[in-house]
VEXDREN-2710 file (C-alpha; in Angstrom, 1 decimal):
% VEXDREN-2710
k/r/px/py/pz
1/UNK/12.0/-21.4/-8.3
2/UNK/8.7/-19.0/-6.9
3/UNK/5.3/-20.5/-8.3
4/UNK/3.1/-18.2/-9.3
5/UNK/-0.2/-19.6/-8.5
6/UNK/-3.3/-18.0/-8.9
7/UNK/-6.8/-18.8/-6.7
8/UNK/-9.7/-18.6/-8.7
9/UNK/-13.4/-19.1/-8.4
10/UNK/-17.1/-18.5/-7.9
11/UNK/-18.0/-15.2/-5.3
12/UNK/-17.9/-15.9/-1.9
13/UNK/-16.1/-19.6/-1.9
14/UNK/-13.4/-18.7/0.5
15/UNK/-10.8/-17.4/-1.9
16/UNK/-9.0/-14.9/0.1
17/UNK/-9.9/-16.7/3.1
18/UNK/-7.4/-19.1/2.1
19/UNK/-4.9/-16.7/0.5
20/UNK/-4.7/-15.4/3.9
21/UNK/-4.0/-18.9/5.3
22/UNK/-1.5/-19.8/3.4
23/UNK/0.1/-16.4/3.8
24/UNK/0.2/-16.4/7.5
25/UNK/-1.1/-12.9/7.1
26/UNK/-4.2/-11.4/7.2
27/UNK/-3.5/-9.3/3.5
28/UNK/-7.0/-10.0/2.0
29/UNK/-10.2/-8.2/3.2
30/UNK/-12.4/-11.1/4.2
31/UNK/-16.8/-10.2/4.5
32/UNK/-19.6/-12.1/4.3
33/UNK/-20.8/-9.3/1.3
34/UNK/-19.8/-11.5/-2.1
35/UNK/-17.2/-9.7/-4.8
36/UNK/-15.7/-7.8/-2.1
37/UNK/-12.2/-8.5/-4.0
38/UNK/-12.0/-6.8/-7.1
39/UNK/-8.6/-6.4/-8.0
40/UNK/-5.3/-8.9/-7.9
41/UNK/-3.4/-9.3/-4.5
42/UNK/-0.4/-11.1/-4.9
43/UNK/1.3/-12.5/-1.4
44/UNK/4.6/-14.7/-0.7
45/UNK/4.3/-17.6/1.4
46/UNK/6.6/-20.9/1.8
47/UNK/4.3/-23.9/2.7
48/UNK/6.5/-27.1/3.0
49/UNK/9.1/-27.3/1.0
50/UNK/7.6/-24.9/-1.9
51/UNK/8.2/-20.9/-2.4
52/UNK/5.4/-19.7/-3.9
53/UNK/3.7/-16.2/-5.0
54/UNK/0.0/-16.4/-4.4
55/UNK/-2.7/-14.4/-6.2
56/UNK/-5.8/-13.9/-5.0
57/UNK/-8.3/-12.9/-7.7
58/UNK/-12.2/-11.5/-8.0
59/UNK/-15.1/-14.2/-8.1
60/UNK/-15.8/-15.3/-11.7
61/UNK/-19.2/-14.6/-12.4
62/UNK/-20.8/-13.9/-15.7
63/UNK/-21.3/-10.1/-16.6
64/UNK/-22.2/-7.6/-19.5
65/UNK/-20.0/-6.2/-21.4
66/UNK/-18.6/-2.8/-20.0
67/UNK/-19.5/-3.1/-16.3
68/UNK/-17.5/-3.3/-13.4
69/UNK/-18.2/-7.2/-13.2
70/UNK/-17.0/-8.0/-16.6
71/UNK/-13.5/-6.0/-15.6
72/UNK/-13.6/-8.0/-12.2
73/UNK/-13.7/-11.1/-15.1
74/UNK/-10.7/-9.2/-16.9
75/UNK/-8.9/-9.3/-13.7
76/UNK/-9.1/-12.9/-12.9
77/UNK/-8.5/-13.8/-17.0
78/UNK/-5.1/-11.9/-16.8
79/UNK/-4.2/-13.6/-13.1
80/UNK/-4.8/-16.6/-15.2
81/UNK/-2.8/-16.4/-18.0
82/UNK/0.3/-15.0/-15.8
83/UNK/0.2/-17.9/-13.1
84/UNK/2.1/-21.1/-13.1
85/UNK/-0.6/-23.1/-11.0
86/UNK/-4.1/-22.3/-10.5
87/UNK/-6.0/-23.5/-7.1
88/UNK/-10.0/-23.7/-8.6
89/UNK/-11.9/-23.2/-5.1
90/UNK/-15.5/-24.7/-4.9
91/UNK/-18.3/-24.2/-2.0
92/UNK/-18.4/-27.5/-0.8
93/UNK/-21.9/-26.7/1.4
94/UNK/-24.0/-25.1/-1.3
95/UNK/-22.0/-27.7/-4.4
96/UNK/-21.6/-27.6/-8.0
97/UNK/-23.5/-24.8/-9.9
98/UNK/-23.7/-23.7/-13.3
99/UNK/-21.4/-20.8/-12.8
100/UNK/-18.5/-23.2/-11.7
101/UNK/-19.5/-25.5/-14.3
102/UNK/-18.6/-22.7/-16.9
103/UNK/-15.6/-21.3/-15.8
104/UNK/-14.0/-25.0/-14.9
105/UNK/-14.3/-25.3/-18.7
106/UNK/-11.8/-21.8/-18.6
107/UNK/-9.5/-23.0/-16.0
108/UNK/-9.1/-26.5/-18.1
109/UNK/-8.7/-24.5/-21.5
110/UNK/-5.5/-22.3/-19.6
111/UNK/-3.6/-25.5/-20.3
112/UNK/-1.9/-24.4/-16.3
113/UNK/-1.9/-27.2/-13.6
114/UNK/-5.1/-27.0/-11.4
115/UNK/-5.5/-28.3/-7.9
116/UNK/-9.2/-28.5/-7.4
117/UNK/-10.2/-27.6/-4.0
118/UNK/-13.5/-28.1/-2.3
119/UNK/-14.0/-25.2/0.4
120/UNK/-16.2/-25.0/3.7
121/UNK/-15.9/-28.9/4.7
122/UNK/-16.1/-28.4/8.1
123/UNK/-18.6/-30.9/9.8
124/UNK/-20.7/-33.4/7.2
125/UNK/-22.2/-30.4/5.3
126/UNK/-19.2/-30.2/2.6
127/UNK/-19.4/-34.1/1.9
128/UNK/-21.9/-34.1/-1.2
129/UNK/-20.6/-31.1/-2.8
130/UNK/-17.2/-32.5/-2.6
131/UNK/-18.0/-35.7/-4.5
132/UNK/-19.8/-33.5/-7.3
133/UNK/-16.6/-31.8/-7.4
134/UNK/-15.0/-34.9/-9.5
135/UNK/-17.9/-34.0/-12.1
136/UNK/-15.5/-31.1/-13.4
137/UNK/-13.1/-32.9/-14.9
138/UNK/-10.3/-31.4/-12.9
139/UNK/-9.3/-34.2/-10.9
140/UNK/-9.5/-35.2/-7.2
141/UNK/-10.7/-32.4/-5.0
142/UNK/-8.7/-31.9/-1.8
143/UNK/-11.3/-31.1/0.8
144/UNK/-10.6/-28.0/3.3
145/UNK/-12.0/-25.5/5.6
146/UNK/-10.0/-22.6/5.1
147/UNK/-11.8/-20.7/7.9
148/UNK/-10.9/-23.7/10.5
149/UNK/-7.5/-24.2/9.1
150/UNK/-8.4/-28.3/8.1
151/UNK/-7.4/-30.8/5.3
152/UNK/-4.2/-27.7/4.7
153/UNK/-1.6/-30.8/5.0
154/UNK/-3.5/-32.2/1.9
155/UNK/-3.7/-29.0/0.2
156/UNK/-0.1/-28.5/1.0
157/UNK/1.2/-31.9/-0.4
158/UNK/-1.0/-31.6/-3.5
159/UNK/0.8/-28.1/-4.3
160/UNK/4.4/-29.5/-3.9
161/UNK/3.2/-32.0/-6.4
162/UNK/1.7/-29.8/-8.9
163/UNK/5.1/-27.4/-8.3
164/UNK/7.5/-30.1/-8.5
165/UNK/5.8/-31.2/-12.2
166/UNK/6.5/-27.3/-13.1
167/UNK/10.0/-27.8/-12.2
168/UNK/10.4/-30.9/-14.5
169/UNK/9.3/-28.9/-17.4
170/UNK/11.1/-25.3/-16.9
171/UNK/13.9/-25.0/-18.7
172/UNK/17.4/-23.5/-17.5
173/UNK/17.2/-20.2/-19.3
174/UNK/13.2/-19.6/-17.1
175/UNK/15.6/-20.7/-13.7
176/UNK/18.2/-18.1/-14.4
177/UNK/15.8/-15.6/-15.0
178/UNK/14.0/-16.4/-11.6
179/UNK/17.3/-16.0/-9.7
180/UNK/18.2/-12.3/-10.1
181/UNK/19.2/-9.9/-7.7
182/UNK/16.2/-9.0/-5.2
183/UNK/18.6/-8.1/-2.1
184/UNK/17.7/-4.7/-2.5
185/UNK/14.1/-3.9/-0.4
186/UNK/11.5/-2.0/-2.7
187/UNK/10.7/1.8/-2.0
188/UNK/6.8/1.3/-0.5
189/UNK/4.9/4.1/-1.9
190/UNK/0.9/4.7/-0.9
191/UNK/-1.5/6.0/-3.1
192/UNK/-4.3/7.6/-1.6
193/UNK/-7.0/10.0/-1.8
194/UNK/-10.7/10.6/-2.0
195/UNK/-13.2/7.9/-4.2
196/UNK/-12.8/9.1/-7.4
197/UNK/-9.8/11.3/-8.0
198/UNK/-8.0/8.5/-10.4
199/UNK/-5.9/6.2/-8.4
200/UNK/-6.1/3.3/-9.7
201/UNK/-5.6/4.9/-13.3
202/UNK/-2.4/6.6/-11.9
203/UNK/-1.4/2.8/-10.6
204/UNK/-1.9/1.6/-14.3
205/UNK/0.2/4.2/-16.0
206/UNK/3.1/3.9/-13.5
207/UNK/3.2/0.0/-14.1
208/UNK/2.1/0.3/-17.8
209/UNK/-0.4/-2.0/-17.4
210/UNK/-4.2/-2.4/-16.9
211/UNK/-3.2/-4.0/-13.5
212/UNK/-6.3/-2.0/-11.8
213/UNK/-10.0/-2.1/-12.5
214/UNK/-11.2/1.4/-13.2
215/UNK/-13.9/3.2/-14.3
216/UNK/-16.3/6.6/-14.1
217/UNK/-17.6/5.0/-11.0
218/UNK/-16.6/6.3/-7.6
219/UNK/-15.3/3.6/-5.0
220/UNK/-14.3/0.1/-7.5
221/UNK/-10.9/0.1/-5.1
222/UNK/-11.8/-1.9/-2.2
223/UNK/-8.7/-3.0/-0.9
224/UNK/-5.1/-2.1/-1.2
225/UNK/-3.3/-3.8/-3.5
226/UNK/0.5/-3.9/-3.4
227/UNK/2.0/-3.7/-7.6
228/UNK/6.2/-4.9/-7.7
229/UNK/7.3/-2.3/-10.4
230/UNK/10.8/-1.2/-11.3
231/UNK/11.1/2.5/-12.1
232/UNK/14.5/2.9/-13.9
233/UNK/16.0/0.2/-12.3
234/UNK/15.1/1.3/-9.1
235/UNK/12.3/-1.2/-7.4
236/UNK/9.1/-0.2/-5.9
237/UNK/6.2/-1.7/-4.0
238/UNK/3.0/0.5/-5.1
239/UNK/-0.3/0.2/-2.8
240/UNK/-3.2/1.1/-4.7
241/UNK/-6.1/1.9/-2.0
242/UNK/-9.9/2.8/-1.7
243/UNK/-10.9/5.9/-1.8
244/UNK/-11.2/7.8/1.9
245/UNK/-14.4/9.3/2.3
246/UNK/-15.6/11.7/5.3
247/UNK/-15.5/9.2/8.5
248/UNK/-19.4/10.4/8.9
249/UNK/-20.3/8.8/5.4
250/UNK/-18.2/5.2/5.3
251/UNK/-20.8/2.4/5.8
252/UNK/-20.6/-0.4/8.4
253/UNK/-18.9/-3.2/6.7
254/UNK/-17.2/-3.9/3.8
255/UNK/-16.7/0.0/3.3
256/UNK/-15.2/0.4/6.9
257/UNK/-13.1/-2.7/6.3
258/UNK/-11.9/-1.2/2.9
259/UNK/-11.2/2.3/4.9
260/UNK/-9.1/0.4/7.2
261/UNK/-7.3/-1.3/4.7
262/UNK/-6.1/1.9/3.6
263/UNK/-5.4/3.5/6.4
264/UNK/-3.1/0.4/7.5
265/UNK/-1.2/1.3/3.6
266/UNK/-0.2/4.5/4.6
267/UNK/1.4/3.5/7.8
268/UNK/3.4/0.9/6.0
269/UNK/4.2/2.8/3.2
270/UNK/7.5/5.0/2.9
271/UNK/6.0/7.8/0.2
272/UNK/2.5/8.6/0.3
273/UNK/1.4/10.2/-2.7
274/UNK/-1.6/11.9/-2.1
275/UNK/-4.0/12.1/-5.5
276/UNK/-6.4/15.2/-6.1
277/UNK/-8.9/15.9/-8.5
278/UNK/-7.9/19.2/-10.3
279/UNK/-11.8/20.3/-11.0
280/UNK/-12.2/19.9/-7.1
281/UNK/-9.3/20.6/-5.7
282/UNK/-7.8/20.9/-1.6
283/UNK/-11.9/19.4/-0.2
284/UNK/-11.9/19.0/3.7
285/UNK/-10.8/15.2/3.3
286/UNK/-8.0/15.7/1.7
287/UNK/-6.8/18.3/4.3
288/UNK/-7.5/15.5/6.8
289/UNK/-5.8/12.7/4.5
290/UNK/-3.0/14.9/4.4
291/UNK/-2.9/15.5/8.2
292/UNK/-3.2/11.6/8.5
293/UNK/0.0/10.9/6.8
294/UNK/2.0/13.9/8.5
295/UNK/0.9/12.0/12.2
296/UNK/1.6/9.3/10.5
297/UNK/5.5/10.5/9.9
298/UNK/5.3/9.7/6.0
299/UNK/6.9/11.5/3.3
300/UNK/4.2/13.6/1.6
301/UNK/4.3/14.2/-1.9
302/UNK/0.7/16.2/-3.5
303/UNK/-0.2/15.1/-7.3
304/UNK/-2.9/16.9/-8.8
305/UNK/-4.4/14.6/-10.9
306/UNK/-6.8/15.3/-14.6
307/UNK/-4.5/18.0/-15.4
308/UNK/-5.3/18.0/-18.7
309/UNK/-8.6/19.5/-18.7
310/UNK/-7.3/22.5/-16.7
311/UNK/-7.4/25.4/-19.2
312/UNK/-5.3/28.1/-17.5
313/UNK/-2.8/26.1/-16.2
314/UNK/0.2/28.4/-14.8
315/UNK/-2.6/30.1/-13.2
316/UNK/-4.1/27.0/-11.5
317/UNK/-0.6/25.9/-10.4
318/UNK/0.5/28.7/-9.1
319/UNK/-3.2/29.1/-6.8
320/UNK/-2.3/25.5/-6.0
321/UNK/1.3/25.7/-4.3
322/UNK/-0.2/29.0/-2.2
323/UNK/-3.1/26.8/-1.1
324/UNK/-1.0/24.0/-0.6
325/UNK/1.1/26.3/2.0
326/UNK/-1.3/27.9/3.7
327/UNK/-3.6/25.0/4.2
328/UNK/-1.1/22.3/5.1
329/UNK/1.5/24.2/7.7
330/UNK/2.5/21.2/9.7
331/UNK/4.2/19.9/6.3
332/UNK/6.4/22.8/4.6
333/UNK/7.5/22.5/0.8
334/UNK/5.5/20.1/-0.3
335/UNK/6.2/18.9/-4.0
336/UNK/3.1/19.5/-5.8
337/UNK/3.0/17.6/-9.1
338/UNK/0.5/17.8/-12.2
339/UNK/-0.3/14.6/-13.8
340/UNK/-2.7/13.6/-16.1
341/UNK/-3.2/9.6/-15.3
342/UNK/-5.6/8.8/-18.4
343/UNK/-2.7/10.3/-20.6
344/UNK/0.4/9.2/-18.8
345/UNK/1.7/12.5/-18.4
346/UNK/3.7/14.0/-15.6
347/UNK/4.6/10.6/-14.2
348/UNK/8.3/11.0/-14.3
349/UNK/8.5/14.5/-12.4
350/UNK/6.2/12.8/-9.9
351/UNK/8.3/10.0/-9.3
352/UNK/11.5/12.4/-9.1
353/UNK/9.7/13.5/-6.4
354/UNK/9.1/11.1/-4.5
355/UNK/12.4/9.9/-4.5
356/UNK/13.5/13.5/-3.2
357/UNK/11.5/13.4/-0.6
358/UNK/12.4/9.6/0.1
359/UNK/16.3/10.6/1.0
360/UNK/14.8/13.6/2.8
361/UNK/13.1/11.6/4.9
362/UNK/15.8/9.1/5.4
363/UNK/18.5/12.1/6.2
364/UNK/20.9/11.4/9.4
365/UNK/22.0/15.1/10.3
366/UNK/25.8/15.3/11.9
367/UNK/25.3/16.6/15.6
368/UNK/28.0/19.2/15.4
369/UNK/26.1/21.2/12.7
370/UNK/23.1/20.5/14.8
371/UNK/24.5/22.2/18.0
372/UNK/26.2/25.4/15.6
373/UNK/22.8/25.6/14.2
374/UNK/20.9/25.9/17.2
375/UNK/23.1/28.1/18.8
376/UNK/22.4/30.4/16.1
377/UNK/18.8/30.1/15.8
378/UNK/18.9/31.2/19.4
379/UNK/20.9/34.0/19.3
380/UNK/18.8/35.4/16.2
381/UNK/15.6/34.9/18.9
382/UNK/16.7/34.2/22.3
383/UNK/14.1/31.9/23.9
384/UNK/11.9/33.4/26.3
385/UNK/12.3/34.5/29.9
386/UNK/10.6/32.1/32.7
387/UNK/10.0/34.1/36.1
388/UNK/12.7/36.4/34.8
389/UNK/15.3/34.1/34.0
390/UNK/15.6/32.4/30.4
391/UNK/15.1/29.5/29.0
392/UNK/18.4/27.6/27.9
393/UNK/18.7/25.1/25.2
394/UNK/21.9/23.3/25.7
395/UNK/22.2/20.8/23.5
396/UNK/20.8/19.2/20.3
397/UNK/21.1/16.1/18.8
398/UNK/19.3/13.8/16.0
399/UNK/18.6/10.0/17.4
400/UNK/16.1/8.9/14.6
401/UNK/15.1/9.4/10.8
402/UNK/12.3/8.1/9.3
403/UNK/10.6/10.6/9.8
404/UNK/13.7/12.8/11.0
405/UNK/13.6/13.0/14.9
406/UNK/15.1/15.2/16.8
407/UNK/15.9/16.1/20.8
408/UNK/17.0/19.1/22.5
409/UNK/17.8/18.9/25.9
410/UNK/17.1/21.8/28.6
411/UNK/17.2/22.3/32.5
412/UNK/13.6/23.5/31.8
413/UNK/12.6/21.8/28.8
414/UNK/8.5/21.8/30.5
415/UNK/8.7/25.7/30.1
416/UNK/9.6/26.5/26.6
417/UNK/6.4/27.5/24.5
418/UNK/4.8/25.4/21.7
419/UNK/5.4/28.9/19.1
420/UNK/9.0/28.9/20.5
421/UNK/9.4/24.6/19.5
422/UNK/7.5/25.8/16.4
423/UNK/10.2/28.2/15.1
424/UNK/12.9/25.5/15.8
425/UNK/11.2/23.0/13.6
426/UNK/10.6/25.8/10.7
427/UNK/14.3/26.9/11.1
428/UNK/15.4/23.1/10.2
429/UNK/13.1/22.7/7.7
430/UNK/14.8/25.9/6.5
431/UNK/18.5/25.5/6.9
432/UNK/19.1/21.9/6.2
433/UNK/16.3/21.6/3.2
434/UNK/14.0/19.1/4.9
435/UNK/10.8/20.1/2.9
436/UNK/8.3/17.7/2.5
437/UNK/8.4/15.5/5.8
438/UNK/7.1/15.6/9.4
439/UNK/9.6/16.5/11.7
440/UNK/9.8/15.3/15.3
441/UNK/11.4/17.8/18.1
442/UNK/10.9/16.5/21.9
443/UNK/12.2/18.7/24.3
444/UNK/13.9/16.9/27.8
445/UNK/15.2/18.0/31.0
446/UNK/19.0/17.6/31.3
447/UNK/22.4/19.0/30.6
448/UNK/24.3/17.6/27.2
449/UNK/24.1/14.1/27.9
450/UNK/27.9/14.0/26.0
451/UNK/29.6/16.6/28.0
452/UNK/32.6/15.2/30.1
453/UNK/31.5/14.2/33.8
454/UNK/33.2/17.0/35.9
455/UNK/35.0/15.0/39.1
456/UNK/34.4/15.8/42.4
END
């Protein structure tokens, strides 16, 4: 059985400090600034002899109706109610304040097992605030310091309590269920794009759920957040990131670490769906987002997003595809898909798309329809003549996909032009329908490195 188990709290207690911890990775963006977490993170870690699937949640803190606070508050309340076990952290060095006061009263109504944690213990300073932690009503605190990795044994041992009470009361039906099939490994898909353009609301509609704070203000993501979600039966890990902004314009610190954040997504992602604003579409930054991913070697699928308050739109989409071309060459055939997040339309032709691009991008070509291919692309242009004698491309051959990678071997590989490599890589892209993804084409010195050895 995995526990769900959910870390709640105050801003600024050491909350995804220790979601990290017990993670083993550094998954959570961790700043001195308070309410840097805003949305859910959810993270797998074994810690002695329990399986457990953390959640690390935004800082309870009370908040008016309608702001971005009170859906930070939403957040946690949902984290809450879906958990199995709930860790309530407390700053042992500044101790018991109204604020934890009032939501301990939450926790305790949830009816979930708490373990009661009194955070920042290092030293003597934690000692008073932990004993005021018993004046909650949640038990005995188990005193840590996240940060300094101390008292986790205790922490440890009080969770293999609290999780093997859970198993006491689950009944066979709630096991069964928690045993199916996972051998297959999710599709990781990126969403990305500038502040703004609706990813978060695009998140929500794939998963059907209000899994994402959003809202008319511009930069709420602040970290990526990885969503489980089957699609048809077909699973998928979906990172929802912050918003990329021009590098002259992200702020030193929490913004730069949110940027990162991001950044790191789209390397570990698979399908990177790149998000635009249809009022104010192909900006400068999304050009370079799109370049990012293409070095990157990701699939690339383009979704243009707030479709529905285009007017002419055949016209639009048509403009679109010829921008799309022109302005993103080291990519050709780009699928570019209209959605409309707020109304949930468009979603299933987007995600047809990226699973077309997916098995692109995973595509193993055979060598001996390599080799045919490029001995016609050069007898349909001949490469060019070096010092009066020309160049000769001998053989071809595909060692890599993901992105598809490909190396042709040549006496004089060093002399063939980058317009002449260029052509290659279009006529691939061309014959063997690999639209969408980067292609790799190195060129090396040598004869065919499968030709028979001639004996002396």
């Amino acid at each position: 059985m995995v526990a769900r188990i959910a870390i709640v709290g105050r801003p600024n207690v050491g909350k995804s400090t220790l979601f990290n911890r017990l993670t083993g990775q550094r998954l959570a963006l961790v700043h001195e600034t308070p309410g840097l977490t805003r949305d859910r993170r959810e993270g797998d870690a074994d810690v002695g002899a329990v399986q457990m699937r953390l959640i690390d949640t935004a800082g309870l803190e009370q908040a008016d109706a309608g702001t971005i606070e009170a859906r930070m508050q939403g957040q946690t309340e949902s984290a809450i109610a879906d958990a199995d076990i709930l860790i309530f952290v407390i700053d042992a060095r500044t101790g018991i304040v109204p604020v934890d006061e009032e939501f301990a009263d939450l926790v305790r109504t949830s009816g979930k097992p708490v373990v009661l944690v009194a955070n920042k213990c290092e030293g003597r300073s934690g000692r008073d605030g932990m004993y005021e932690a018993y004046s909650l009503g949640l038990g005995e605190p188990v005193a840590i310091s996240a940060e300094h990795n101390e008292g986790m044994i205790e922490l440890i041992r009080a969770l293999e309590t609290a999780c093997s009470a859970l198993d006491e009361r689950r009944t066979p039906v709630q096991d069964e269920e928690d045993g199916a099939d996972a051998d297959d490994r999710p599709l990781r898909i990126a969403v990305v794009g500038r502040p703004n353009a609706g990813k978060s609301t695009l998140v929500n509609a794939l998963v059907g759920d209000e899994r994402m704070i959003t809202g008319p203000e511009a930069g709420i993501t602040r970290d990526s957040i990885a969503i489980e979600l089957d699609w048809k039966g077909r699973d998928i890990r979906l990172f929802d990131t912050a918003g990329l902004r021009r590098k002259a314009r992200v702020e030193a610190g929490a913004e730069k670490l949110s940027v990162g954040d991001a950044l790191r997504a789209v390397r570990f992602a698979e399908v990177v769906v790149l998000l635009v604003d249809a009022q104010v579409p192909f900006e400068k930054q999304d050009l370079q987002i799109a370049d990012l991913i293409a070095q990157e070697g990701r699939a690339l699928v383009v979704a243009v997003n707030k479709w529905d308050l285009v007017k002419d739109k055949k016209g639009l989409l048509r403009e679109l595809e010829e921008e799309l071309e022109r302005l993103v060459p080291q990519v050709r055939g780009v699928p570019l898909i209209p959605v409309s997040a707020l109304q949930s339309k468009g979603l299933g032709k987007l995600m047809d798309a990226v699973f077309e691009v997916y098995e692109t991008w995973n595509r193993r070509l055979p060598t001996a329809a390599l080799n045919r291919w490029l001995e016609e692309a050069q007898e349909r242009h001949p490469p060019p003549a070096v010092r009066g004698k020309r160049i000769r491309l001998r053989f071809m051959t595909q060692p890599n996909a993901r992105p598809p990678t490909f190396v042709v071997f040549s006496s004089r590989a060093d002399k063939l032009p980058e317009s002449y490599r260029r052509y290659l890589v279009q006529g691939l892209r061309d014959a063997f329908d690999m639209t969408a993804v980067p292609i790799r084409l190195s060129l090396r010195k040598g004869k065919n490195p499968y030709a028979r050895a001639k004996s002396d």
